[in-house]
C-alpha positions as CSV (number, residue, x, y, z in Angstrom):
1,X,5.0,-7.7,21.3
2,X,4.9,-3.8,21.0
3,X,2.1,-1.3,20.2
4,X,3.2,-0.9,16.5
5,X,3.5,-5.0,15.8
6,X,0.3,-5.6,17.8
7,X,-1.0,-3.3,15.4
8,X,0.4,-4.0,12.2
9,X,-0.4,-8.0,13.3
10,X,-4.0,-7.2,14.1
11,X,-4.4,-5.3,10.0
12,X,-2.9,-7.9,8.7
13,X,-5.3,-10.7,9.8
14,X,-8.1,-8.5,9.9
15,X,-7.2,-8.2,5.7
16,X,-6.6,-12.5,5.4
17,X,-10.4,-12.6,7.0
18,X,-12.0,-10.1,4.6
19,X,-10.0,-10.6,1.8
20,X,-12.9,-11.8,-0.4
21,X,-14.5,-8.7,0.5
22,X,-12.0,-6.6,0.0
23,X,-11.4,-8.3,-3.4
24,X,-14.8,-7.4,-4.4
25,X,-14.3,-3.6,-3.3
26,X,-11.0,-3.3,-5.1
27,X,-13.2,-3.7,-8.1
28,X,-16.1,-1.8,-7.3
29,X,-13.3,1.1,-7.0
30,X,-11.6,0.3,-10.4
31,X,-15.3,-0.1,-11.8
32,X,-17.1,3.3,-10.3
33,X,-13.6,5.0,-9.7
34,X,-10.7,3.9,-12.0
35,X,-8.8,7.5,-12.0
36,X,-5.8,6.8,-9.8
37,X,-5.6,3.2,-11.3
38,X,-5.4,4.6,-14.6
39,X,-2.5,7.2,-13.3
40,X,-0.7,4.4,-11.4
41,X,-0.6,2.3,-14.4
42,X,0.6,4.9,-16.4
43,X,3.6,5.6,-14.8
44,X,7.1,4.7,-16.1
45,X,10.5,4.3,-15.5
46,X,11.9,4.1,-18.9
47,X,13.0,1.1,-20.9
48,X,14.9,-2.0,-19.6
49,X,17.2,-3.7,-22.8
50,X,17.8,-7.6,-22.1
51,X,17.8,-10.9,-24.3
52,X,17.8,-8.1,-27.3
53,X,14.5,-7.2,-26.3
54,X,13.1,-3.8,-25.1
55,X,10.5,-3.0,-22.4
56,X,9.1,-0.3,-20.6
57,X,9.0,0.0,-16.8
58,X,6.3,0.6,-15.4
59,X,4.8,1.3,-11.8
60,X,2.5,-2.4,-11.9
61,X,5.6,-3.8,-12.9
62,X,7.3,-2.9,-9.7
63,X,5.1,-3.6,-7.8
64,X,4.1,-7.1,-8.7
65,X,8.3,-7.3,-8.1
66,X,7.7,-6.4,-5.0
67,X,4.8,-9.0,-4.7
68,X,6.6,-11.5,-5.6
69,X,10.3,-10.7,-3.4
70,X,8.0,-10.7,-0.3
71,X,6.4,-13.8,-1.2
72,X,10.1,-15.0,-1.4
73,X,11.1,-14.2,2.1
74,X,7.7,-16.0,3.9
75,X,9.6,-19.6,1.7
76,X,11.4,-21.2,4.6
77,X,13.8,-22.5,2.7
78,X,14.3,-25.2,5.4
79,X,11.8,-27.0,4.4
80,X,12.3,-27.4,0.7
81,X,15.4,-30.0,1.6
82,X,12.3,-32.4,2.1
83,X,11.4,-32.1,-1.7
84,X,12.9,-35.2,-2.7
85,X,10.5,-37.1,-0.4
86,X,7.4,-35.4,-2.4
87,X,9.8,-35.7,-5.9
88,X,6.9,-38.1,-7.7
89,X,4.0,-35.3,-6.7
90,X,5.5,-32.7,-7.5
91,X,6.4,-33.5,-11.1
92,X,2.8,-35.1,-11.8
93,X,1.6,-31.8,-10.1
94,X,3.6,-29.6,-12.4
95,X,2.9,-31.3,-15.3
96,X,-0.7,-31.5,-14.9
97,X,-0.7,-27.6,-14.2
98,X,0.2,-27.3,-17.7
99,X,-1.8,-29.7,-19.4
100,X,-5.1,-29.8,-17.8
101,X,-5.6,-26.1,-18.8
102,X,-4.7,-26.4,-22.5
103,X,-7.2,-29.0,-22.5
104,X,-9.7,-27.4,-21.3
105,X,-9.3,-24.3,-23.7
106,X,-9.1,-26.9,-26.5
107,X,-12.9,-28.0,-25.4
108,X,-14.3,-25.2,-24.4
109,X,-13.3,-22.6,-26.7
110,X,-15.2,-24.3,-30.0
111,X,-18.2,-24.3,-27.8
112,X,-18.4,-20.4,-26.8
113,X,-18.9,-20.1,-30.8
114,X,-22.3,-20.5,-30.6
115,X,-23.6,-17.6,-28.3
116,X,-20.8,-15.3,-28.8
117,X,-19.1,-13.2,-31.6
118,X,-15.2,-13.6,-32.7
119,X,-14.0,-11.0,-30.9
120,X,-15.7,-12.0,-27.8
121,X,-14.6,-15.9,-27.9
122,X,-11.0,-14.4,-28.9
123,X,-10.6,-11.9,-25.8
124,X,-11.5,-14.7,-23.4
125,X,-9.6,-17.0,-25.5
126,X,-6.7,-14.9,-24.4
127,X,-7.8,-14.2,-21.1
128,X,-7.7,-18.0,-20.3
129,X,-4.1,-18.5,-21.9
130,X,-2.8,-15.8,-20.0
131,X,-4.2,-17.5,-16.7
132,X,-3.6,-21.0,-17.7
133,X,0.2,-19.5,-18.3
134,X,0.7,-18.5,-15.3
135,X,2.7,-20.1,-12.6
136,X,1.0,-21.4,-9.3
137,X,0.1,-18.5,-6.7
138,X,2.0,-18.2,-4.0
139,X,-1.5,-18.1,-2.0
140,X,-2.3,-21.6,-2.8
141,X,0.6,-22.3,0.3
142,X,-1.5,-20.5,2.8
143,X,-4.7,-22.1,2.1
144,X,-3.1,-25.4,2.2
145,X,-1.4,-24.8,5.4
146,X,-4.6,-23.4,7.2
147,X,-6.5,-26.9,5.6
148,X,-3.4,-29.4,7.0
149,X,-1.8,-30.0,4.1
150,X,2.0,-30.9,2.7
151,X,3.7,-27.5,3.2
152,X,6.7,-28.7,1.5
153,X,4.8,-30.3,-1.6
154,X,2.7,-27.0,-2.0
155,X,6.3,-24.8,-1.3
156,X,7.9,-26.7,-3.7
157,X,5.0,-26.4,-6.5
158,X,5.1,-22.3,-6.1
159,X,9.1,-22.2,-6.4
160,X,9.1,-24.5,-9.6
161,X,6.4,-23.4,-11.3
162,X,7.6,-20.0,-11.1
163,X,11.3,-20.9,-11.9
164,X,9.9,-22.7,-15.0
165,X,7.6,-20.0,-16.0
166,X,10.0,-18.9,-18.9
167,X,9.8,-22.3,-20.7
168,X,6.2,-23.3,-19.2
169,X,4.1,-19.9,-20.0
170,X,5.6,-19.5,-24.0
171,X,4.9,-23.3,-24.0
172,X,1.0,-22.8,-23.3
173,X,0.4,-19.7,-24.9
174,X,2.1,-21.3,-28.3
175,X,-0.3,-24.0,-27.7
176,X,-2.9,-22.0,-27.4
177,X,-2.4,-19.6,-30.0
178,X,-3.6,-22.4,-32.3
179,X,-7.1,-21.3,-31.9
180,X,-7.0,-18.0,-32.1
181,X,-7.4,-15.8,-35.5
182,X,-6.6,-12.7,-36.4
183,X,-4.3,-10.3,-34.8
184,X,-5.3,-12.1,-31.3
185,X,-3.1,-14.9,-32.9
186,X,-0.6,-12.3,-33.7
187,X,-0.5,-11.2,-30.3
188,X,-0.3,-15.1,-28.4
189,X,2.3,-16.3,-31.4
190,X,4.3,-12.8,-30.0
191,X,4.1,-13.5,-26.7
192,X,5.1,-17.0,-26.6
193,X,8.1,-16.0,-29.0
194,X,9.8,-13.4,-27.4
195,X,7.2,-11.3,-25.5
196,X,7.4,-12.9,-22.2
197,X,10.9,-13.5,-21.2
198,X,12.0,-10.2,-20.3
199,X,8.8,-9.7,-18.0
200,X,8.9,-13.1,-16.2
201,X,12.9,-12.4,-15.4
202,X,12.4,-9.0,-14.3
203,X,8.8,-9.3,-12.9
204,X,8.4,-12.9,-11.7
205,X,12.2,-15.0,-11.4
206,X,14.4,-12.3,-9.6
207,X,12.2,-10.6,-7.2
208,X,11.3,-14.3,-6.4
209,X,14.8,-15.8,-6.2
210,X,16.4,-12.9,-4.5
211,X,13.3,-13.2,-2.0
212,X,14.3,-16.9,-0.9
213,X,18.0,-16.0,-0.6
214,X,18.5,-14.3,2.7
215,X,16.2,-16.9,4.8
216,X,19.5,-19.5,3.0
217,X,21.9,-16.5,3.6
218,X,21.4,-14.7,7.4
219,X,19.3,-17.4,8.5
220,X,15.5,-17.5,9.1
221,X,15.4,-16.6,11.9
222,X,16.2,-13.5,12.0
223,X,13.7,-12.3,9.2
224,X,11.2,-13.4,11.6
225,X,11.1,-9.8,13.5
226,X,10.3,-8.3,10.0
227,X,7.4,-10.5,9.2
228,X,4.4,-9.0,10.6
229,X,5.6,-5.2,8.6
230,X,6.4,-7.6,5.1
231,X,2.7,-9.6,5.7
232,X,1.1,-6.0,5.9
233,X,2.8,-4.8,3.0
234,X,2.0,-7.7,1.0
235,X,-1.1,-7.4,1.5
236,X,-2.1,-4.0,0.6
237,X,0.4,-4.0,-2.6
238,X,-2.0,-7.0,-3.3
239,X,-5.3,-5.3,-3.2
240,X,-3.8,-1.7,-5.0
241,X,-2.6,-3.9,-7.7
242,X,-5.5,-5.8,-8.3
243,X,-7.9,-2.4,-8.2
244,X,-4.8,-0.7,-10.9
245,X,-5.2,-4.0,-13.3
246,X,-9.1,-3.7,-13.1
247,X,-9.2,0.0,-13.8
248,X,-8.4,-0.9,-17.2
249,X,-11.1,-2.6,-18.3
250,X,-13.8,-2.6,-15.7
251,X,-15.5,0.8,-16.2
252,X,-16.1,0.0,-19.9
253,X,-17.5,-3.7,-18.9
254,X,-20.1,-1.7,-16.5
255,X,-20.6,1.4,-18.8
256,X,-21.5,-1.0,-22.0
257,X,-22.3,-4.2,-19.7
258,X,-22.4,-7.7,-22.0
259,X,-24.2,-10.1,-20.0
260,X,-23.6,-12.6,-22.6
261,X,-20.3,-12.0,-22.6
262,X,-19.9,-11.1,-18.5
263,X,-22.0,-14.6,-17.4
264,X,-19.8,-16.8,-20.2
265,X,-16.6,-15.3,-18.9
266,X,-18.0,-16.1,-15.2
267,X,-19.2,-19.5,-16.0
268,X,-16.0,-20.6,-17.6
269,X,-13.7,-19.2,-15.5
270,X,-15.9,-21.2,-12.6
271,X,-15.8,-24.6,-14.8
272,X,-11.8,-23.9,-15.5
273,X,-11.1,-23.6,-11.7
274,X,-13.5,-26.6,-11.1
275,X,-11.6,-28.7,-13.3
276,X,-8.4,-27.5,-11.9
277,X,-8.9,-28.5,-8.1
278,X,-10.7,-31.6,-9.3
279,X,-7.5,-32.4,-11.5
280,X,-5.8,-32.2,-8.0
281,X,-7.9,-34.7,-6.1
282,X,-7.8,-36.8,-9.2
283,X,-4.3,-36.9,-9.4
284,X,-3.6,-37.9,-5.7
285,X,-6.4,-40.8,-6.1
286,X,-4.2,-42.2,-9.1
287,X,-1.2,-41.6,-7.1
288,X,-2.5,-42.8,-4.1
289,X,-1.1,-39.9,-2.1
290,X,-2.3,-38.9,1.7
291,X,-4.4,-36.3,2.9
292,X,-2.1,-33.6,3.2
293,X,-0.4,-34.5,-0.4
294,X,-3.5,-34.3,-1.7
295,X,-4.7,-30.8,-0.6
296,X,-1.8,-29.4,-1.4
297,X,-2.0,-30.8,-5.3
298,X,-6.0,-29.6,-4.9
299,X,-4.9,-26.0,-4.3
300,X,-1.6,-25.5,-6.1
301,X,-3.5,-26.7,-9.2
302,X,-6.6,-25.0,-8.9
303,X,-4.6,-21.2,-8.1
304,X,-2.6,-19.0,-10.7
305,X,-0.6,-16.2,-10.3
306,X,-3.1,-13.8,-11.8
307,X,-1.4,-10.8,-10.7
308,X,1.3,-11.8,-12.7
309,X,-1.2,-12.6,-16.1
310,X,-2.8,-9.0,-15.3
311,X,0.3,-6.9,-15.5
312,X,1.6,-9.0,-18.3
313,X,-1.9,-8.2,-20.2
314,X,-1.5,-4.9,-19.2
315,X,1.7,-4.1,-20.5
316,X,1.5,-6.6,-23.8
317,X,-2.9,-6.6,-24.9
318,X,-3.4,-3.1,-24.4
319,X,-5.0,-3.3,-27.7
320,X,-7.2,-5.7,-26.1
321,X,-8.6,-4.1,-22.7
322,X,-11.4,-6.6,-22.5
323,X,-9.0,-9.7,-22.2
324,X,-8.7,-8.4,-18.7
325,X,-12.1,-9.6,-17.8
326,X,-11.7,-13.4,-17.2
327,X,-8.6,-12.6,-15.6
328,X,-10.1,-10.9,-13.0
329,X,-12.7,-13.0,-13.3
330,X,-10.6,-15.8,-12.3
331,X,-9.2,-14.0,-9.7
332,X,-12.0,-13.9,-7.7
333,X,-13.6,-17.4,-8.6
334,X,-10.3,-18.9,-7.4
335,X,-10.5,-17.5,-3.8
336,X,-14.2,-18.7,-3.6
337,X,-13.7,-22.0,-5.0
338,X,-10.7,-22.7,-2.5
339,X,-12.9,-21.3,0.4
340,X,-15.9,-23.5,-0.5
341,X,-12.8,-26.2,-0.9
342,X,-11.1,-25.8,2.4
343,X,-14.6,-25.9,3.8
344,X,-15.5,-29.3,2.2
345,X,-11.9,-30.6,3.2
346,X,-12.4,-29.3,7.3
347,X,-15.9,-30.9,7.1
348,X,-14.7,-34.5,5.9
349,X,-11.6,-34.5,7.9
350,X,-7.9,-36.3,7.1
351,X,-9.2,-39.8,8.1
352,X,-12.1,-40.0,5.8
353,X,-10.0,-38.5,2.8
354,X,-7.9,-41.4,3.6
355,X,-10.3,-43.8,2.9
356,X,-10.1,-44.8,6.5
């Protein structure tokens, strides 16, 4: 290995250890120092016409593409010809990524009524559709990997989900919309008719798609030389988008703080991502999976593409800065929950998980 790769390797997994951290100073930027965010974001590339829809191009835009084509090229495509062993999971999987969510909203939207104001329940009303819409992150591979799980189940959950994403996420925000009033149900009944497909094609299906095609088309191997450079990259496109998508709405949130409205966001983004990992174990115990099924349903159930749900609610809520909140909000539980998850999983081991 040479200078430059030893260096680039050492970043990179310096970053994966402190992501949490980082995470939290991304924000703290966006909250105390949100100018270049705010300039990022604001930068365009002019309109893009397809499916007789119009949208503007914008700098998050490309760079959640680029997100998104590099998490295509670490899929080793190899290993998704073992999907048809895994076939039964993966649909229960899929379909429970879409209906546990919904459920939840249905429950605990009614309930934030009682504490909060209209506009308040609304904007994390929104906030949780957007998440809830969103296909599984491509992160929920790597914590499955590091806690022995099915690579190939939790692969083939990130691939479909996203390549479903333009019937799955109008599907759940329709659902949703149901409970919202106002011109917050203008917005969802928008999005889930024609607001999203455009964005998920450009955004979230090509880059990811065009991604797994040269690992099928020059081989694997040879894209392994490139990894450590991609893995770097990745990662700090990761943390500059996440600190442009908070500068929106964080330095409001800590100018004119809410507690209220902060600590219900907080707790129900924490019971959301509870429910979701618990749907996971859950699901395997009905389906009497193993260990490494298991943990892979536990983590591509319980983590979103939030990235995704950010830039979408930048570019279509505008209107509505403070749906950003349990977004990000989400964003961070997710990580913590799967850390205190993968901890949990390392201390009981694969035998006792199998009942053994």
């Amino acid at each position: 290995m040479d200078v430059r790769n030893k260096f680039v390797t050492t970043v990179s997994a310096f970053i994966n250890r402190h992501f949490l951290w980082l995470l939290l100073g991304s924000y703290a930027a966006a909250g105390f120092a949100p100018g270049l965010g705010v300039s990022i974001r604001d930068v365009s590339f002019g309109e893009l016409g397809l499916f007789q829809q119009k949208t503007r191009l914008t700098l998050p835009m490309l760079m959640l593409a680029l997100l998104l084509l590099n998490a295509g090229l670490g899929v080793r495509s190899s290993r998704l010809k073992g999907l048809p062993r895994v076939s039964l999971a993966l649909f229960a999987g899929l379909t429970a990524n879409v209906l546990v969510p919904i459920a939840f909203i249905f429950s605990a939207t009614p309930a934030m009524g009682f504490w909060l104001d209209r506009d308040e329940v609304q904007s994390i009303l929104l906030g949780l559709a957007l998440v809830a819409s969103m296909p599984i992150a491509g992160a929920s591979t790597a914590w499955s990997q590091n806690t022995d799980g099915d690579l190939v189940l939790s692969l083939g959950l990130v691939v479909v989900s996203t390549v479903m994403s333009p019937l799955t996420t109008p599907l759940t925000l329709g659902a949703v919309s149901a409970l919202a009033t106002g011109d917050y149900a203008q917005d969802l009944r928008a999005l889930a008719a024609h607001g999203t497909e455009i964005f998920l094609m450009v955004c979230v299906i090509v880059p990811s798609l065009v991604g797994i095609s040269p690992s099928w088309i020059i081989g694997e191997t040879r894209l392994v030389a490139a990894k450590p450079q991609l893995k770097l990259f990745n990662w700090l496109n990761l943390i500059l988008l996440i600190y442009v998508n908070a500068s929106v709405s964080l330095p409001e949130a800590i100018a004119y703080p809410d507690l209220d409205f902060l600590l219900t966001a907080l707790g129900i983004a924490l019971a959301m991502c509870a429910l979701a990992f618990g749907s996971g174990w859950a699901l395997a115990c009905w389906l009497k999976c193993d260990s490494a099924q298991r943990t892979s349903l536990m983590f591509g159930l319980g983590m979103n593409n939030n990235g995704t749900g950010l830039v979408l609610a930048s570019v279509a809520l505008a209107d509505h800065p403070r749906v950003m909140l349990p977004i990000i909000t989400y964003n961070l539980v997710q990580h913590l929950v799967a850390g205190a998850v993968a901890f949990f999983l390392r201390q009981i081991g694969p035998e006792r998980m199998n009942g053994k």
